[in-house]
BALOBA-1460 file (C-alpha; in Angstrom, 3 decimals):
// residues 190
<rec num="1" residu="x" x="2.841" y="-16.526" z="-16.867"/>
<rec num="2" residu="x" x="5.551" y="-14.123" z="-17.161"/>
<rec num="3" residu="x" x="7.360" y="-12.625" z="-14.085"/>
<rec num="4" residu="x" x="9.644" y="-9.512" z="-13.113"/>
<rec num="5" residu="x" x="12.459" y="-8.449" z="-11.411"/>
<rec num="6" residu="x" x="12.034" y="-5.034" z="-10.886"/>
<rec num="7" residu="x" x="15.820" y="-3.261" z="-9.085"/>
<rec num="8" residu="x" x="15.455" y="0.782" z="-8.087"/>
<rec num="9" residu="x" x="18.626" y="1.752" z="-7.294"/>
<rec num="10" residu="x" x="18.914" y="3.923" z="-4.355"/>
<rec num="11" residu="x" x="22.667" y="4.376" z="-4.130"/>
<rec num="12" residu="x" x="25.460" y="3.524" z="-6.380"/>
<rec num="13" residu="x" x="29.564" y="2.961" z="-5.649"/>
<rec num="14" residu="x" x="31.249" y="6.622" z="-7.453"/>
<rec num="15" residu="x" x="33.658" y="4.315" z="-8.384"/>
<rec num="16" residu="x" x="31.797" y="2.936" z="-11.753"/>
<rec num="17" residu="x" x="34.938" y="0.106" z="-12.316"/>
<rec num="18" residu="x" x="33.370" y="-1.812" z="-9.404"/>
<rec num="19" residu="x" x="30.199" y="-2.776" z="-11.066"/>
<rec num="20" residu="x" x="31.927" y="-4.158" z="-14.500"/>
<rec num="21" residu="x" x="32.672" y="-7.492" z="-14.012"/>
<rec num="22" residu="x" x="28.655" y="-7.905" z="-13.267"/>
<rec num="23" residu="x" x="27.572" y="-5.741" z="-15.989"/>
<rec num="24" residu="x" x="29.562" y="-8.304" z="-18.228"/>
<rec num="25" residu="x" x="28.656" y="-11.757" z="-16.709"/>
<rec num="26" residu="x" x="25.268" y="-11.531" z="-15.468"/>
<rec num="27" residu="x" x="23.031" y="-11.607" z="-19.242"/>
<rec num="28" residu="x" x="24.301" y="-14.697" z="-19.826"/>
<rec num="29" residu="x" x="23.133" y="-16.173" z="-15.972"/>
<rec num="30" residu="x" x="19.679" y="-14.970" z="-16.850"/>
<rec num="31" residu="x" x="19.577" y="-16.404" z="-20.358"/>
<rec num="32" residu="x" x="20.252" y="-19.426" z="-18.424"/>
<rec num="33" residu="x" x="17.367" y="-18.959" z="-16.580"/>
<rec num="34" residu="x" x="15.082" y="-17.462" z="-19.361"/>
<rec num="35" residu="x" x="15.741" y="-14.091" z="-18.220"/>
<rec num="36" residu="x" x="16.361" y="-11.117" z="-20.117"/>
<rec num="37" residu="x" x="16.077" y="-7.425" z="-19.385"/>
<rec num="38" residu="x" x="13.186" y="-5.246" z="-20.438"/>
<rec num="39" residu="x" x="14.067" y="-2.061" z="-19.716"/>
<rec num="40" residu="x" x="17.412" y="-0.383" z="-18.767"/>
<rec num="41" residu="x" x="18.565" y="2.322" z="-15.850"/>
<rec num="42" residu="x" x="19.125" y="4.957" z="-18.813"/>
<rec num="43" residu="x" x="14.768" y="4.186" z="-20.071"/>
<rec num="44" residu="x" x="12.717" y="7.672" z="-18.709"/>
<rec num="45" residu="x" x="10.613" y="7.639" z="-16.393"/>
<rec num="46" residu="x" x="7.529" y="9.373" z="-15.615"/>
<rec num="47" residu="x" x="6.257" y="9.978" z="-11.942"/>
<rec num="48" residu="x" x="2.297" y="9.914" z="-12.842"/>
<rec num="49" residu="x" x="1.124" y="9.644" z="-9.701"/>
<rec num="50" residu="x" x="2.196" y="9.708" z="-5.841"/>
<rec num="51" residu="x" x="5.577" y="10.065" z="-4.115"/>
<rec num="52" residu="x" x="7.993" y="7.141" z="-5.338"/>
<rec num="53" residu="x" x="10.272" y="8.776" z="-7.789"/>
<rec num="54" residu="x" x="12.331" y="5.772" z="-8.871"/>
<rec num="55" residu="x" x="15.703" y="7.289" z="-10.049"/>
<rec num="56" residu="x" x="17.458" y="4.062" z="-12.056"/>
<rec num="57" residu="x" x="14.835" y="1.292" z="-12.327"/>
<rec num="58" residu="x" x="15.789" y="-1.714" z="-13.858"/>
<rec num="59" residu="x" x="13.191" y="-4.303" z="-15.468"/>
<rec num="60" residu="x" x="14.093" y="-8.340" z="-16.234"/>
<rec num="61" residu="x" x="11.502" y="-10.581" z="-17.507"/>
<rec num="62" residu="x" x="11.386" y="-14.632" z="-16.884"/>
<rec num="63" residu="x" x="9.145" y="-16.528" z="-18.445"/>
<rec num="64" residu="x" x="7.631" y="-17.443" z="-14.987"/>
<rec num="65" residu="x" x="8.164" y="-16.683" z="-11.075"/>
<rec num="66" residu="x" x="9.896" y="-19.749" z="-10.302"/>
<rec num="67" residu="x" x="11.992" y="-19.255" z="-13.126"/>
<rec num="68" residu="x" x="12.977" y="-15.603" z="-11.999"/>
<rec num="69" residu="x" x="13.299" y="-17.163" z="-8.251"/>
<rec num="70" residu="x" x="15.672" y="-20.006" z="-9.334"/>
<rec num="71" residu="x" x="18.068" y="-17.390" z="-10.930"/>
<rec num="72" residu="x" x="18.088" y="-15.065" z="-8.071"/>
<rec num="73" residu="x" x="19.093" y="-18.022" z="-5.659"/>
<rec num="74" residu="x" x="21.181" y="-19.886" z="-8.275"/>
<rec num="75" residu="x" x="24.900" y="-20.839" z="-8.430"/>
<rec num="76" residu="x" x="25.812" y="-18.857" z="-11.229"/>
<rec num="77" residu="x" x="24.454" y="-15.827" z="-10.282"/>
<rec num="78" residu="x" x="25.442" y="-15.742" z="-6.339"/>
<rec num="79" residu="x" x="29.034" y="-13.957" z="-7.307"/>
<rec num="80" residu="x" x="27.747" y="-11.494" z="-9.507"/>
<rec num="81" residu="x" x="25.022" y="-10.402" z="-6.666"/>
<rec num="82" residu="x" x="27.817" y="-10.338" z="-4.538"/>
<rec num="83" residu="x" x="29.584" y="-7.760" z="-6.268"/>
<rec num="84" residu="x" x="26.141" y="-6.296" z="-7.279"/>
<rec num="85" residu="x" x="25.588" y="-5.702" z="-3.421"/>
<rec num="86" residu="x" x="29.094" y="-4.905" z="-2.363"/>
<rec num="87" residu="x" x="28.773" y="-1.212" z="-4.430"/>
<rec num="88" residu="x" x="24.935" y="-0.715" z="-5.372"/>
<rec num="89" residu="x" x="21.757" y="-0.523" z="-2.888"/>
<rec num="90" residu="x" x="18.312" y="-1.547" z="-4.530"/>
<rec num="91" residu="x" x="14.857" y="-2.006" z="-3.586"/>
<rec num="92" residu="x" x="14.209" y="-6.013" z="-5.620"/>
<rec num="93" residu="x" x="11.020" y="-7.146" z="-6.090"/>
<rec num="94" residu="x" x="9.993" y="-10.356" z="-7.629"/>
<rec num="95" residu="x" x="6.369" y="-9.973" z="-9.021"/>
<rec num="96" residu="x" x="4.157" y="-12.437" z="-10.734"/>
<rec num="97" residu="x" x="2.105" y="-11.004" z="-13.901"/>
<rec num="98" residu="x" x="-0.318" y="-11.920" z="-16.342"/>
<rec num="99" residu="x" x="0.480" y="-13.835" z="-19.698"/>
<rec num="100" residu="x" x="-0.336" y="-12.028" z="-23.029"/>
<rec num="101" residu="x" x="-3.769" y="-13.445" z="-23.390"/>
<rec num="102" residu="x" x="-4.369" y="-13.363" z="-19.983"/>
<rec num="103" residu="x" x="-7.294" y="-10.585" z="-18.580"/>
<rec num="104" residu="x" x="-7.285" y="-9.117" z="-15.083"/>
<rec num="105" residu="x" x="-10.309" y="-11.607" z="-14.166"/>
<rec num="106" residu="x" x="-8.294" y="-14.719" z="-14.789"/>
<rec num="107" residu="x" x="-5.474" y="-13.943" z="-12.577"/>
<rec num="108" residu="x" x="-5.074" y="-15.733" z="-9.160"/>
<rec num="109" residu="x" x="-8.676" y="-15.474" z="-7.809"/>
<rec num="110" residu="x" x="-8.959" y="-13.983" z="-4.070"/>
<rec num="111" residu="x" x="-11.601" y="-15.345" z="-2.253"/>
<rec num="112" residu="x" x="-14.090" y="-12.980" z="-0.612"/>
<rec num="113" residu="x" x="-12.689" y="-13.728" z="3.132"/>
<rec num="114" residu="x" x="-9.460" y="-13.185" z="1.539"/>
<rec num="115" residu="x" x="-10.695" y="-9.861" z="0.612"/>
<rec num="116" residu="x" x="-12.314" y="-9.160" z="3.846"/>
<rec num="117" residu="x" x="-9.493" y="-9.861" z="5.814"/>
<rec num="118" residu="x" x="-7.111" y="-8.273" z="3.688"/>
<rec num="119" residu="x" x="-9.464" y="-4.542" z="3.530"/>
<rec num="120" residu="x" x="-9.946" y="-5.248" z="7.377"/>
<rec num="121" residu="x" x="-5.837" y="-5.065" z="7.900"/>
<rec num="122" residu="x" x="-5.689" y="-2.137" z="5.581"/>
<rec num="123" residu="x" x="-8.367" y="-0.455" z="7.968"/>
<rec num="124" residu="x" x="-6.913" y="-1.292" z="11.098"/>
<rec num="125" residu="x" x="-3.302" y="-0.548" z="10.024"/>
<rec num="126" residu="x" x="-4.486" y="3.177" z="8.569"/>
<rec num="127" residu="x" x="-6.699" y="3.445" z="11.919"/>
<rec num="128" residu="x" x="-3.211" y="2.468" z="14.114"/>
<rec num="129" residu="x" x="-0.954" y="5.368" z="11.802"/>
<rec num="130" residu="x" x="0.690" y="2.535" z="9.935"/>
<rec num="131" residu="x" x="2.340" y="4.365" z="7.134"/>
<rec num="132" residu="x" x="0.837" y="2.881" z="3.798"/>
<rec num="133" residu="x" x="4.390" y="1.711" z="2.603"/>
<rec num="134" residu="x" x="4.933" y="-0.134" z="5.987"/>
<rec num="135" residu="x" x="1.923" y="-1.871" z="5.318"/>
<rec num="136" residu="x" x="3.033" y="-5.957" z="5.039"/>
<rec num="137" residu="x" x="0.260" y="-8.271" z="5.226"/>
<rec num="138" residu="x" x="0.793" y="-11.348" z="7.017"/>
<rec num="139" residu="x" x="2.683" y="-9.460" z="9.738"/>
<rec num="140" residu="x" x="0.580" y="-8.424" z="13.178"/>
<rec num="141" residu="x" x="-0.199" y="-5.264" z="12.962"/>
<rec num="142" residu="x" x="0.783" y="-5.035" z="16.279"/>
<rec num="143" residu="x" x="4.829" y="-6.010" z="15.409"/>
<rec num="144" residu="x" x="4.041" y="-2.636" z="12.781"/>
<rec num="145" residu="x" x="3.123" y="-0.746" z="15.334"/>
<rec num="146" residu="x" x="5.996" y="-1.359" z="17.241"/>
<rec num="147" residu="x" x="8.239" y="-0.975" z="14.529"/>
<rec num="148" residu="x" x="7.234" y="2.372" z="13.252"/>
<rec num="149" residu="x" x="6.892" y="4.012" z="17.148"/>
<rec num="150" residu="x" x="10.558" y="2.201" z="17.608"/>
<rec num="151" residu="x" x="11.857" y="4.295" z="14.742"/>
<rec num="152" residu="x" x="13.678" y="7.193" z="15.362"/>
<rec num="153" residu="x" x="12.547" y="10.586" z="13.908"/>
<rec num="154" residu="x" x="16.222" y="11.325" z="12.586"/>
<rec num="155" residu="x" x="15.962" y="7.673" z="11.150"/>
<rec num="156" residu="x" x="13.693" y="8.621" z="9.099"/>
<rec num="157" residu="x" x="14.762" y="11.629" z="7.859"/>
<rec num="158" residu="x" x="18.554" y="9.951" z="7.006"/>
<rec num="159" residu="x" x="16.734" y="7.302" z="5.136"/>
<rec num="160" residu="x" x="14.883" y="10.112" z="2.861"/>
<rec num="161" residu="x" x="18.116" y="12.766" z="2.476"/>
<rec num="162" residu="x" x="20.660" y="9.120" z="1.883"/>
<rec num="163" residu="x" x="17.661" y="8.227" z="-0.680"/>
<rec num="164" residu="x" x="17.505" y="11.602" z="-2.062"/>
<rec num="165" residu="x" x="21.851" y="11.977" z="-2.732"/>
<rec num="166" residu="x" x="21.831" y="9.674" z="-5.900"/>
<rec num="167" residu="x" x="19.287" y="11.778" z="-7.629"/>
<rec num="168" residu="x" x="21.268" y="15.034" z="-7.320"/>
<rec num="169" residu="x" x="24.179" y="15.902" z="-9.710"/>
<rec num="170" residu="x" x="27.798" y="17.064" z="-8.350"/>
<rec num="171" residu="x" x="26.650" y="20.294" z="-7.393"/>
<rec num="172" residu="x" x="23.712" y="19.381" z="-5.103"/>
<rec num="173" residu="x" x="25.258" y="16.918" z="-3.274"/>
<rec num="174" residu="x" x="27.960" y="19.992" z="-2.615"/>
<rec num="175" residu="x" x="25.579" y="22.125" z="-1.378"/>
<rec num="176" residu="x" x="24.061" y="19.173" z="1.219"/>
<rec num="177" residu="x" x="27.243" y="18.339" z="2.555"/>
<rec num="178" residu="x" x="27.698" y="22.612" z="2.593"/>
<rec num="179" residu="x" x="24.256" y="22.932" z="4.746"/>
<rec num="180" residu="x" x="25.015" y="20.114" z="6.953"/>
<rec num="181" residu="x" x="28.786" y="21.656" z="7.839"/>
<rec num="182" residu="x" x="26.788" y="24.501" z="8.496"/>
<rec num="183" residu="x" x="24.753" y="22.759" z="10.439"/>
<rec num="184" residu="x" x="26.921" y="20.732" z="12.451"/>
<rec num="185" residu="x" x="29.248" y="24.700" z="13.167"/>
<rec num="186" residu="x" x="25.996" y="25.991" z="14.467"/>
<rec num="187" residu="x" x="25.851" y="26.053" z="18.328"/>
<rec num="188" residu="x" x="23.186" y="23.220" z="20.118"/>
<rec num="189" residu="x" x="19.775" y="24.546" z="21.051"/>
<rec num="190" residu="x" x="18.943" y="22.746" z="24.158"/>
């Protein structure tokens, strides 16, 4: 069964000279590996549905998950994700998929106390204010709980405004920085 590495970049060095030594080593580490990419940063995207608005998604395929695993953690890749993390920020996600002749039905079967348990977390963690992309099965819901009350307000807004600056061209990242010197000449309200 096939599997993917799927990379959304979130932030990327300015200085583009950083990133070439990966861009011209790494197809031949995942060749090793049975790897080759599927879709590039420059592919469109369309946001059909929800609130993730993936900006420069990235797509390799491996002919399985262990495959895809063993050249993440291998040898010949470890200096290119070196450099690869020294000037870019991505959300990676290994995921398992179906083969070609494969139908939903015979994928990994979940057995119906799987199922139970894993609706009765989603109920309990919507029930506790767990935001939905917090949700991480196998974790208490308690340790989310604590987690997400622990965060600070102005966390979370820097998270979405530092997410946010990639997507914007010259000009709107002018007029944030603009705003926030506004912002930071305007006197405290205490």
């Amino acid at each position: 069964m096939p599997a993917y590495i799927l990379l959304n970049g979130r932030y990327f060095d300015p200085d583009r000279t950083a990133m070439r030594a990966y861009t011209e080593q790494v197809q031949p580490t995942l060749a090793a590996y049975g790897g080759r990419y599927r879709r590039s940063v420059t592919h469109p995207i369309e946001v059909l549905e929800g609130t993730w608005h993936p900006r420069a998604l990235g797509m390799v395929e491996f002919p399985t998950f262990e495959q895809a695993r063993a050249w993440y953690d291998s040898p010949e890749y470890a200096p290119l994700k070196a450099i690869r993390l020294a000037h870019v920020r991505n959300d990676t996600i290994l995921i398992d998929a179906l083969a070609d002749d494969q139908t939903i039905e015979s994928g990994p079967p979940i057995l119906p106390e799987e199922r139970a348990r894993l609706l009765a977390f989603f109920a309990e963690a919507e029930r506790r204010g767990i935001p939905p992309d917090r949700f991480h099965p196998g974790e208490s819901i308690e340790s989310m709980v604590q987690a997400v009350a622990a965060e600070p307000p102005t966390q979370v807004a820097f998270e979405q405004v530092a997410a946010l600056l990639p997507a914007l061209d010259r000009d709107g990242r002018q007029r944030i920085m603009a705003r926030c010197r506004e912002l930071d000449a305007a006197p405290e309200n205490d």
